[in-house]
PDB file of N, H, CA, C and O in Angstrom:
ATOM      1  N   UNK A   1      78.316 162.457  58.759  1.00  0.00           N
ATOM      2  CA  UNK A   1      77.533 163.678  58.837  1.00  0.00           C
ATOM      3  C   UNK A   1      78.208 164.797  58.051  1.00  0.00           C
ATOM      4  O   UNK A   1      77.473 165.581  57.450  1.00  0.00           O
ATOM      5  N   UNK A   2      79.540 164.956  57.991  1.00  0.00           N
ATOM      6  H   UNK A   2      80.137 164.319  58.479  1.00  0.00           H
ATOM      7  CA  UNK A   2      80.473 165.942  57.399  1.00  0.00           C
ATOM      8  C   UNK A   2      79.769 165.624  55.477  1.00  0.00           C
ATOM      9  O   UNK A   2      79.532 166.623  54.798  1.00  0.00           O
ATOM     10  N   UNK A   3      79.615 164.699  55.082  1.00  0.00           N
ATOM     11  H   UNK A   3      79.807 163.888  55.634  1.00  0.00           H
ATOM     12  CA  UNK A   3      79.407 163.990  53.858  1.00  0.00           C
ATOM     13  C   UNK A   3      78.437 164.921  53.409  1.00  0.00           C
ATOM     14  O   UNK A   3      78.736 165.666  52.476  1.00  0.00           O
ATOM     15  N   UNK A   4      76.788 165.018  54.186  1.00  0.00           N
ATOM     16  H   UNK A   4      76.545 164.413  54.944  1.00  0.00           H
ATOM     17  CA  UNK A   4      75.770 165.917  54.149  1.00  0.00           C
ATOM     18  C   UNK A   4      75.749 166.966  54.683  1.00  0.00           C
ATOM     19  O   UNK A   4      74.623 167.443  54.540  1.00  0.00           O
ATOM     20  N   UNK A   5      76.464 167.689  55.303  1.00  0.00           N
ATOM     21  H   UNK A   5      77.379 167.302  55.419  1.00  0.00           H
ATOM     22  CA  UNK A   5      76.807 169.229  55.333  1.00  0.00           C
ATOM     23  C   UNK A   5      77.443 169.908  54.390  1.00  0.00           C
ATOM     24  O   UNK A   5      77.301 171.121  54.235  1.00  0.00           O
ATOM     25  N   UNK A   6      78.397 168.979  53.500  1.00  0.00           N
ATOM     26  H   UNK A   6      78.513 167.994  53.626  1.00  0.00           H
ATOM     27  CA  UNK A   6      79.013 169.145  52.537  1.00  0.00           C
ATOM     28  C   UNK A   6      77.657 169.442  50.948  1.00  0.00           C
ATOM     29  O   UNK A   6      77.591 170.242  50.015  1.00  0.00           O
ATOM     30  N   UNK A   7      76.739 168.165  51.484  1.00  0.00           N
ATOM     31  H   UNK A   7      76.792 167.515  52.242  1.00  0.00           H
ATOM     32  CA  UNK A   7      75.902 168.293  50.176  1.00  0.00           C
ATOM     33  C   UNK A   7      74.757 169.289  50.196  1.00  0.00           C
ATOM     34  O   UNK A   7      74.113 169.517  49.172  1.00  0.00           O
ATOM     35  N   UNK A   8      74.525 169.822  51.234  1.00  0.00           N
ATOM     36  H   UNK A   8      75.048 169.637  52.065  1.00  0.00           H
ATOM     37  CA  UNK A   8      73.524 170.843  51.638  1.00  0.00           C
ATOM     38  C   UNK A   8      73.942 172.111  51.786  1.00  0.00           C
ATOM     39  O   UNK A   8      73.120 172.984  52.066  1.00  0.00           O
ATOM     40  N   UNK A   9      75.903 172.538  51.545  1.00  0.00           N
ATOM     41  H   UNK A   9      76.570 171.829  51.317  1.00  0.00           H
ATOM     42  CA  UNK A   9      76.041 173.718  51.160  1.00  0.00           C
ATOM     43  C   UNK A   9      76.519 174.130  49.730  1.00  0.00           C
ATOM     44  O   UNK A   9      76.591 175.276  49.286  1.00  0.00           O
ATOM     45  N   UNK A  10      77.011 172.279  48.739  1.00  0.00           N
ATOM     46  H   UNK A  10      76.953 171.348  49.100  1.00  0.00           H
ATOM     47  CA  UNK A  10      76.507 172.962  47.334  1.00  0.00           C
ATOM     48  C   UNK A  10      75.008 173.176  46.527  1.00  0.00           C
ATOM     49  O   UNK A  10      74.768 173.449  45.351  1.00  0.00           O
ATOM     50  N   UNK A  11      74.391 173.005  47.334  1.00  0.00           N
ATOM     51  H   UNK A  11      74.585 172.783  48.290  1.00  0.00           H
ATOM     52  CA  UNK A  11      72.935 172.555  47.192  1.00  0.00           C
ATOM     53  C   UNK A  11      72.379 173.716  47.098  1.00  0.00           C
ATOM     54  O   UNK A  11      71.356 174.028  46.487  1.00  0.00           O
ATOM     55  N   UNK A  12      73.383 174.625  47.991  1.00  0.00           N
ATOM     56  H   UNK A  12      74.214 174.373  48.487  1.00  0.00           H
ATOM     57  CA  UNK A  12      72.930 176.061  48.552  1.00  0.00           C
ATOM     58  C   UNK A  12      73.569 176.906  47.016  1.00  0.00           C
ATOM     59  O   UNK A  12      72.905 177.710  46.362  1.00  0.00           O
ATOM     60  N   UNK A  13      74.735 176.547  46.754  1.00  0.00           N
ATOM     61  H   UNK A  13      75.274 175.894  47.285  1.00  0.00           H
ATOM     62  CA  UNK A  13      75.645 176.865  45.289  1.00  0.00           C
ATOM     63  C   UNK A  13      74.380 177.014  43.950  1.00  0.00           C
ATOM     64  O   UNK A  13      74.149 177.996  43.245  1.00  0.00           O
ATOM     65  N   UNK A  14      73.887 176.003  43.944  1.00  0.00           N
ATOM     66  H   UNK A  14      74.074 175.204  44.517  1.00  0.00           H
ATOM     67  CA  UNK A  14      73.502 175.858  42.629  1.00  0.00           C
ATOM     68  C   UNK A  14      72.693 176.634  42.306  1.00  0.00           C
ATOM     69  O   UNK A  14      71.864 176.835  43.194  1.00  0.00           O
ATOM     70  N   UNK A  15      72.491 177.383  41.089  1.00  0.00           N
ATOM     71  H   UNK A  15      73.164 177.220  40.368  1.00  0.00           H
ATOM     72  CA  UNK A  15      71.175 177.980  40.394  1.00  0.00           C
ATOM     73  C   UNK A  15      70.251 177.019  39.461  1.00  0.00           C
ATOM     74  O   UNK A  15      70.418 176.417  38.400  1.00  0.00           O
ATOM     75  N   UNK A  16      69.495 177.135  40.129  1.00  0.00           N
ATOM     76  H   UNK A  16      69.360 177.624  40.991  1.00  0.00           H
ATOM     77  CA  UNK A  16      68.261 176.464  39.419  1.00  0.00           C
ATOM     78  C   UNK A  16      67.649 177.345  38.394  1.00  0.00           C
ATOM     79  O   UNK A  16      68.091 178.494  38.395  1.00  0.00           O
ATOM     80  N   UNK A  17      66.531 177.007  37.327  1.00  0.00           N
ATOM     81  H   UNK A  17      66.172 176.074  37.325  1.00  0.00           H
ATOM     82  CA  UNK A  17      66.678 177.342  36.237  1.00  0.00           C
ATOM     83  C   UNK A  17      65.078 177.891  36.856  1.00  0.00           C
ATOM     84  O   UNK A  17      64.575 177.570  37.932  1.00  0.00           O
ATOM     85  N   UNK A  18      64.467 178.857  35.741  1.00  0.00           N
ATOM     86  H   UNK A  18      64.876 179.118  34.866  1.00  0.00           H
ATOM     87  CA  UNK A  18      63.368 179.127  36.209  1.00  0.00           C
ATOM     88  C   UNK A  18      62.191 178.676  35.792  1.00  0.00           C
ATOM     89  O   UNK A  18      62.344 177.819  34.921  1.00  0.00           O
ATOM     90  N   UNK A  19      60.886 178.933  36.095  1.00  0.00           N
ATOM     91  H   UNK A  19      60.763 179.630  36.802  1.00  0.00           H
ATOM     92  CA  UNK A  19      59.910 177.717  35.448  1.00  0.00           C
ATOM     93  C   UNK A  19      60.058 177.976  34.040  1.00  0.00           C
ATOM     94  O   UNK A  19      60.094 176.958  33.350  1.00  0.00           O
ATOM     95  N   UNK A  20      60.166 179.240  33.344  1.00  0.00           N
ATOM     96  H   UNK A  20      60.136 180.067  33.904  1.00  0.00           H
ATOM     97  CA  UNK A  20      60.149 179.434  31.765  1.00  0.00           C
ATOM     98  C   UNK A  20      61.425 179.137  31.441  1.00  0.00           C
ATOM     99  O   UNK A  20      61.466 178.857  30.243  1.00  0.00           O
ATOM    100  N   UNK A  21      62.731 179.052  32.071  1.00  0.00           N
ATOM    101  H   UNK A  21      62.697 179.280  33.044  1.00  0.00           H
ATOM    102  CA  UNK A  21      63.870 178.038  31.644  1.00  0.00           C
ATOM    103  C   UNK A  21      63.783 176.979  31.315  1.00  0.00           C
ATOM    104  O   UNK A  21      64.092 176.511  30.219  1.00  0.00           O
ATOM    105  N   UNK A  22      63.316 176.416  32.285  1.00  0.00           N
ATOM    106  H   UNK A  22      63.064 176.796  33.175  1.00  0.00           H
ATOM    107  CA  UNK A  22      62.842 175.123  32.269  1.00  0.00           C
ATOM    108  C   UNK A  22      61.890 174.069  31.536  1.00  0.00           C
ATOM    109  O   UNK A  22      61.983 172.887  31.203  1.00  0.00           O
ATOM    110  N   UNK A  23      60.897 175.113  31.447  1.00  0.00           N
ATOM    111  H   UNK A  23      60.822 176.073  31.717  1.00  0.00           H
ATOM    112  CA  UNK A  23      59.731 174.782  30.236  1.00  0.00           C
ATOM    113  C   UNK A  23      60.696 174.377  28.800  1.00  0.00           C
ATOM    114  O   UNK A  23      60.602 173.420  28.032  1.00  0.00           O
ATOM    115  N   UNK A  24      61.592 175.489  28.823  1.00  0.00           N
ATOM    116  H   UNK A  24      61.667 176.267  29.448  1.00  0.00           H
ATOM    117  CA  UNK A  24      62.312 176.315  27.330  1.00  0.00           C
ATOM    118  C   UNK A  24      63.096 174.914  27.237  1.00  0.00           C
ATOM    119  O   UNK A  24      62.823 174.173  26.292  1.00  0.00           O
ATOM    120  N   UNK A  25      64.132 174.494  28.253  1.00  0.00           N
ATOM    121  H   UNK A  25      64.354 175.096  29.020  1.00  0.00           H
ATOM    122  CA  UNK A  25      65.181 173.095  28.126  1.00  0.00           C
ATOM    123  C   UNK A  25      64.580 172.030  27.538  1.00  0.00           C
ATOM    124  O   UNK A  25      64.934 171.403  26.539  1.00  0.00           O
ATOM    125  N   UNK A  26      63.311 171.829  28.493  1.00  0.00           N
ATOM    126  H   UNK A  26      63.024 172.338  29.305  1.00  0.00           H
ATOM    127  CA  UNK A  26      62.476 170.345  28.072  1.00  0.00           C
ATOM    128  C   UNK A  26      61.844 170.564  26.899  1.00  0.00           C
ATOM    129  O   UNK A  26      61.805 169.535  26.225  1.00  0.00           O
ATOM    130  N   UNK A  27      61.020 172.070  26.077  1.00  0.00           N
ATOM    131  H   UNK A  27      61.052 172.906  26.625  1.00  0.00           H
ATOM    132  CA  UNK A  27      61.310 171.314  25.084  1.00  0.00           C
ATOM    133  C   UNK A  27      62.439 171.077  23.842  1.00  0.00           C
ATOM    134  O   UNK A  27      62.438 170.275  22.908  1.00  0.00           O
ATOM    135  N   UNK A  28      63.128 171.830  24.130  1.00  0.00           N
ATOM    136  H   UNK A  28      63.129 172.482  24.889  1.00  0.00           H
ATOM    137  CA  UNK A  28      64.535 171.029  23.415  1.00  0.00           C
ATOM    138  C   UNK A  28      64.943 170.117  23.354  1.00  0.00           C
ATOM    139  O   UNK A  28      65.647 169.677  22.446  1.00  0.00           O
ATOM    140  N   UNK A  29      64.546 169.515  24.472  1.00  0.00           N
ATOM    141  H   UNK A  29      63.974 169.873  25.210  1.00  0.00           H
ATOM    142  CA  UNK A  29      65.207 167.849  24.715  1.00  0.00           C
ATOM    143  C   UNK A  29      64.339 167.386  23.939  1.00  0.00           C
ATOM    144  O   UNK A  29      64.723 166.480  23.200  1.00  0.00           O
ATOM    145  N   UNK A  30      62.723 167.886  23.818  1.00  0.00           N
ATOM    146  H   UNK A  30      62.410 168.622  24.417  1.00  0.00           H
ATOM    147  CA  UNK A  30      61.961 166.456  23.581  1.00  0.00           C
ATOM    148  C   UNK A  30      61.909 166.439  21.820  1.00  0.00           C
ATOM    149  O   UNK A  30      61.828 165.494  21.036  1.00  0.00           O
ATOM    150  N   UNK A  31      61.996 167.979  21.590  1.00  0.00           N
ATOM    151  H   UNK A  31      62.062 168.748  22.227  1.00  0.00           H
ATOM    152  CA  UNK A  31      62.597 168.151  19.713  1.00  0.00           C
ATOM    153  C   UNK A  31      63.811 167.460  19.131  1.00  0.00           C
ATOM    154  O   UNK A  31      63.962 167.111  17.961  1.00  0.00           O
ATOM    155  N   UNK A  32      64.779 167.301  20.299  1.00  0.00           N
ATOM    156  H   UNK A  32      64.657 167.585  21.250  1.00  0.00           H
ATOM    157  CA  UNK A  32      66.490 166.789  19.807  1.00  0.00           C
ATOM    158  C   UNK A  32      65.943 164.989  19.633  1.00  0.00           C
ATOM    159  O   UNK A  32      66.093 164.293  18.629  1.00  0.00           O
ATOM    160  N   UNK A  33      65.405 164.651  20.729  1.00  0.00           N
ATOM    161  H   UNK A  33      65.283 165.216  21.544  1.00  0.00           H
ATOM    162  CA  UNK A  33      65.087 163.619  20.723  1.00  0.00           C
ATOM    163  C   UNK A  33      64.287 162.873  19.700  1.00  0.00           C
ATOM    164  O   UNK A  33      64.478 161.720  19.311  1.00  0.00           O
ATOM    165  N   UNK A  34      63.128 163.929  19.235  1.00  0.00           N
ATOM    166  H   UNK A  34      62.973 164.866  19.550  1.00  0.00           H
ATOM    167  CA  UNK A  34      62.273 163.589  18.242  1.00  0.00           C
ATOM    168  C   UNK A  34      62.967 163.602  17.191  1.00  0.00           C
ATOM    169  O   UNK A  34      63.011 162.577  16.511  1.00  0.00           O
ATOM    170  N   UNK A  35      63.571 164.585  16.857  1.00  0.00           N
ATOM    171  H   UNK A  35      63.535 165.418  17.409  1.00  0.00           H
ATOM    172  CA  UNK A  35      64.978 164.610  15.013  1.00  0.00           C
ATOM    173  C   UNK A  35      65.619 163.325  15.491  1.00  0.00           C
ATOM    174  O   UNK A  35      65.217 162.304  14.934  1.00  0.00           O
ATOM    175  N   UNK A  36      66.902 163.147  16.789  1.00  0.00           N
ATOM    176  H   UNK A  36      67.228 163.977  17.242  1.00  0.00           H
ATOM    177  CA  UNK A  36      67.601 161.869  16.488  1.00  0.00           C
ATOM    178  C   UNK A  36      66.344 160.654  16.652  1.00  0.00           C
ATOM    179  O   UNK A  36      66.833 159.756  15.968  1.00  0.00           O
ATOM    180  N   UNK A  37      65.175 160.182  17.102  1.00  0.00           N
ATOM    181  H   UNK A  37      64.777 160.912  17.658  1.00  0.00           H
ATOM    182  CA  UNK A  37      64.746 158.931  16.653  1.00  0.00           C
ATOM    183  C   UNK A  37      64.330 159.156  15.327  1.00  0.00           C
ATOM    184  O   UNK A  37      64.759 158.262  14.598  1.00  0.00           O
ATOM    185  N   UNK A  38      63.617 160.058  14.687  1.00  0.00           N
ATOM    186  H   UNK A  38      63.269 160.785  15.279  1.00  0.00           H
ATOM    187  CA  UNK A  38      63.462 160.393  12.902  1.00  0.00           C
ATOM    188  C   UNK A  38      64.887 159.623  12.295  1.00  0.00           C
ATOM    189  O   UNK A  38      64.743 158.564  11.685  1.00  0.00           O
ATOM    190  N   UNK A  39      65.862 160.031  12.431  1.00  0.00           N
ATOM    191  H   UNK A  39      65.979 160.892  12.926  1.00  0.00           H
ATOM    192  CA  UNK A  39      67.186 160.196  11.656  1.00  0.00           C
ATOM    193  C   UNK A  39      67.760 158.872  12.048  1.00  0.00           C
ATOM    194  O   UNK A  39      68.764 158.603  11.388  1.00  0.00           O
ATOM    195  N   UNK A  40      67.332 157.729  13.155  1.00  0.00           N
ATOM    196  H   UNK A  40      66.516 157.947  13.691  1.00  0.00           H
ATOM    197  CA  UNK A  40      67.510 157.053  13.611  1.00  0.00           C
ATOM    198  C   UNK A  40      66.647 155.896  12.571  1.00  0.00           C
ATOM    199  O   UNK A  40      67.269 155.192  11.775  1.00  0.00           O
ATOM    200  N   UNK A  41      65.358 155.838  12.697  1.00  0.00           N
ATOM    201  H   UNK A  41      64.852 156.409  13.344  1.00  0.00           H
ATOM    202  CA  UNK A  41      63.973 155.262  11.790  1.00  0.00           C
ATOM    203  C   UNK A  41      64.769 154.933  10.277  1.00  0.00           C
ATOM    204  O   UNK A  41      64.954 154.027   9.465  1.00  0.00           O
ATOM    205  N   UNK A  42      65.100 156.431  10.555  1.00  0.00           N
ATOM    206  H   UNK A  42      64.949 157.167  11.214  1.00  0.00           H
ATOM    207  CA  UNK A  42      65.330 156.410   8.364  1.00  0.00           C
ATOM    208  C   UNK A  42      66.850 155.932   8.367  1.00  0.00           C
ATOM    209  O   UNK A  42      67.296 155.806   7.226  1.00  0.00           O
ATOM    210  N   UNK A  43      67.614 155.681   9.241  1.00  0.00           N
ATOM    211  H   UNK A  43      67.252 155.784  10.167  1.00  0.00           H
ATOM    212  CA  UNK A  43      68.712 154.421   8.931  1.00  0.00           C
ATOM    213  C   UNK A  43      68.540 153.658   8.774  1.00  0.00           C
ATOM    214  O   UNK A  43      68.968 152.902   7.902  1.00  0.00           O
ATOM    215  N   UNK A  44      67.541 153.466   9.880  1.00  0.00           N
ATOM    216  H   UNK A  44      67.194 154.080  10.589  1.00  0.00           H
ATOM    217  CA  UNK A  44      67.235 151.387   9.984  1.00  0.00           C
ATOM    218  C   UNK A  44      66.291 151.009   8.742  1.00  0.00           C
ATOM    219  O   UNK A  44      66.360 149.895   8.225  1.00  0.00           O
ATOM    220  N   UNK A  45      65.277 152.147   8.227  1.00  0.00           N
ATOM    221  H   UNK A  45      65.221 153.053   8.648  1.00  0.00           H
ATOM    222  CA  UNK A  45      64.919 151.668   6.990  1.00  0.00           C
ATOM    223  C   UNK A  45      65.659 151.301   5.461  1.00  0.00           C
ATOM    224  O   UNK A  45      65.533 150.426   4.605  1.00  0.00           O
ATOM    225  N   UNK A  46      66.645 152.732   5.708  1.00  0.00           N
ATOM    226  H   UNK A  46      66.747 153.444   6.404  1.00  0.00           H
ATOM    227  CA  UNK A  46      67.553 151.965   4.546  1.00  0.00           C
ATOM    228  C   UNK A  46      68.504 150.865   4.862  1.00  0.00           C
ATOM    229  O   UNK A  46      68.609 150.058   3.938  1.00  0.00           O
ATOM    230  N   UNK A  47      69.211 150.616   5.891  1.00  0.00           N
ATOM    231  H   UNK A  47      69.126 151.271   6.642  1.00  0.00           H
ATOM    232  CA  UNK A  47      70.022 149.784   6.020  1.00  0.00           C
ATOM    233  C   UNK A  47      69.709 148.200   5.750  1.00  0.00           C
ATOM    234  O   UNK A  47      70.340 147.258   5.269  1.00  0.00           O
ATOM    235  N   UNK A  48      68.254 148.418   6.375  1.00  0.00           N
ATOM    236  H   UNK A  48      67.741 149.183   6.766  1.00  0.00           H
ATOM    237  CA  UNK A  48      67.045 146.907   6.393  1.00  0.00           C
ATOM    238  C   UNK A  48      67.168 147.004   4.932  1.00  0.00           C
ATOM    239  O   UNK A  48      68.058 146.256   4.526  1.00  0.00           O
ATOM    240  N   UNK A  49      66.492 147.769   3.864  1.00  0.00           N
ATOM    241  H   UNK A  49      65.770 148.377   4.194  1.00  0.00           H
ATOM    242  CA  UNK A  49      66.528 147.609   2.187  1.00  0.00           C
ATOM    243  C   UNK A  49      68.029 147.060   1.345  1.00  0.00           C
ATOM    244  O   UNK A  49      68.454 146.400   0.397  1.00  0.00           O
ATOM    245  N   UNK A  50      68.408 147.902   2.512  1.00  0.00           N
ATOM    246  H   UNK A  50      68.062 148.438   3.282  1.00  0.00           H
ATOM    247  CA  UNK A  50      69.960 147.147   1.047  1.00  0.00           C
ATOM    248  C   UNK A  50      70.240 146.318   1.700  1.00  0.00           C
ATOM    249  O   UNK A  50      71.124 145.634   1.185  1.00  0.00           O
ATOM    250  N   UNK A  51      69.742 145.785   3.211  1.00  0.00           N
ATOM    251  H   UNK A  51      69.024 146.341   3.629  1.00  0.00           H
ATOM    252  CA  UNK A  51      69.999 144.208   3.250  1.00  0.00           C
ATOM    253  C   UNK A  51      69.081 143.464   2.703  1.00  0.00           C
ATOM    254  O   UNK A  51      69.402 142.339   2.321  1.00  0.00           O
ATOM    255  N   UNK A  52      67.961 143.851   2.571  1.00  0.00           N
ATOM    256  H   UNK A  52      67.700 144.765   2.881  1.00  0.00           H
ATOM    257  CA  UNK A  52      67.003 142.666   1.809  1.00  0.00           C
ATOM    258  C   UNK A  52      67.091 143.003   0.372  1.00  0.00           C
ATOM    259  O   UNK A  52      66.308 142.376  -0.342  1.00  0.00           O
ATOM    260  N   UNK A  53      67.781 143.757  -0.145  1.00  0.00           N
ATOM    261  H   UNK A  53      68.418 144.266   0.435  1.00  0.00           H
ATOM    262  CA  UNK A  53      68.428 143.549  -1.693  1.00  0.00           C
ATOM    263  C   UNK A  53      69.765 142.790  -2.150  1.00  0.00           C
ATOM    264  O   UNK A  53      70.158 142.452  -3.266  1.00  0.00           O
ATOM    265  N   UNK A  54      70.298 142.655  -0.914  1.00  0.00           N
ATOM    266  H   UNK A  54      69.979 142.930  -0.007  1.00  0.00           H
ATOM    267  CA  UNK A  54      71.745 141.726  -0.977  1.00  0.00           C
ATOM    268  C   UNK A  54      71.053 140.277  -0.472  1.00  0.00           C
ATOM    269  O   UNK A  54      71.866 139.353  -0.508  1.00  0.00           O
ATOM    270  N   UNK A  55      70.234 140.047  -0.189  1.00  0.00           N
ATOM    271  H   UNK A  55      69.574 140.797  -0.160  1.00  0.00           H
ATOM    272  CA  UNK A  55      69.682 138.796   0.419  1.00  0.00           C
ATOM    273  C   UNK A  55      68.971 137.703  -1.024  1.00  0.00           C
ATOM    274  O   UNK A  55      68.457 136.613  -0.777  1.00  0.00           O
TER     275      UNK A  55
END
C-alpha cells in the first residue's frame, strides 16, 4: 500500500501540459516522424540502387 501512496503523491507533483500544449507536442512528433521516415525511404532507395548496380 506504501508503493501507491507513494504513486498518488507524485502524481500530485506532475504538471501536465495543456490542451494547446499538447495539441502543439503531437504535432511535432507526427512532423519529426514524418521527415525521419522521408529521410529513412530515401536511404533505402539509394542503398537498394547501388546494390542492384553492384549486382
Amino acid at each position: 500500500m506504501n508503493y501507491f501512496k507513494g504513486v498518488r503523491s507524485e502524481m500530485k507533483k506532475v504538471i501536465w501540459p495543456t490542451k494547446k500544449e499538447l495539441f502543439n507536442y503531437t504535432g511535432v512528433v507526427i512532423l519529426l516522424s514524418l521527415f525521419v521516415a522521408i529521410i529513412v525511404y530515401l536511404i533505402d532507395i539509394i542503398i537498394g540502387g547501388i546494390i542492384s548496380f553492384l549486382i
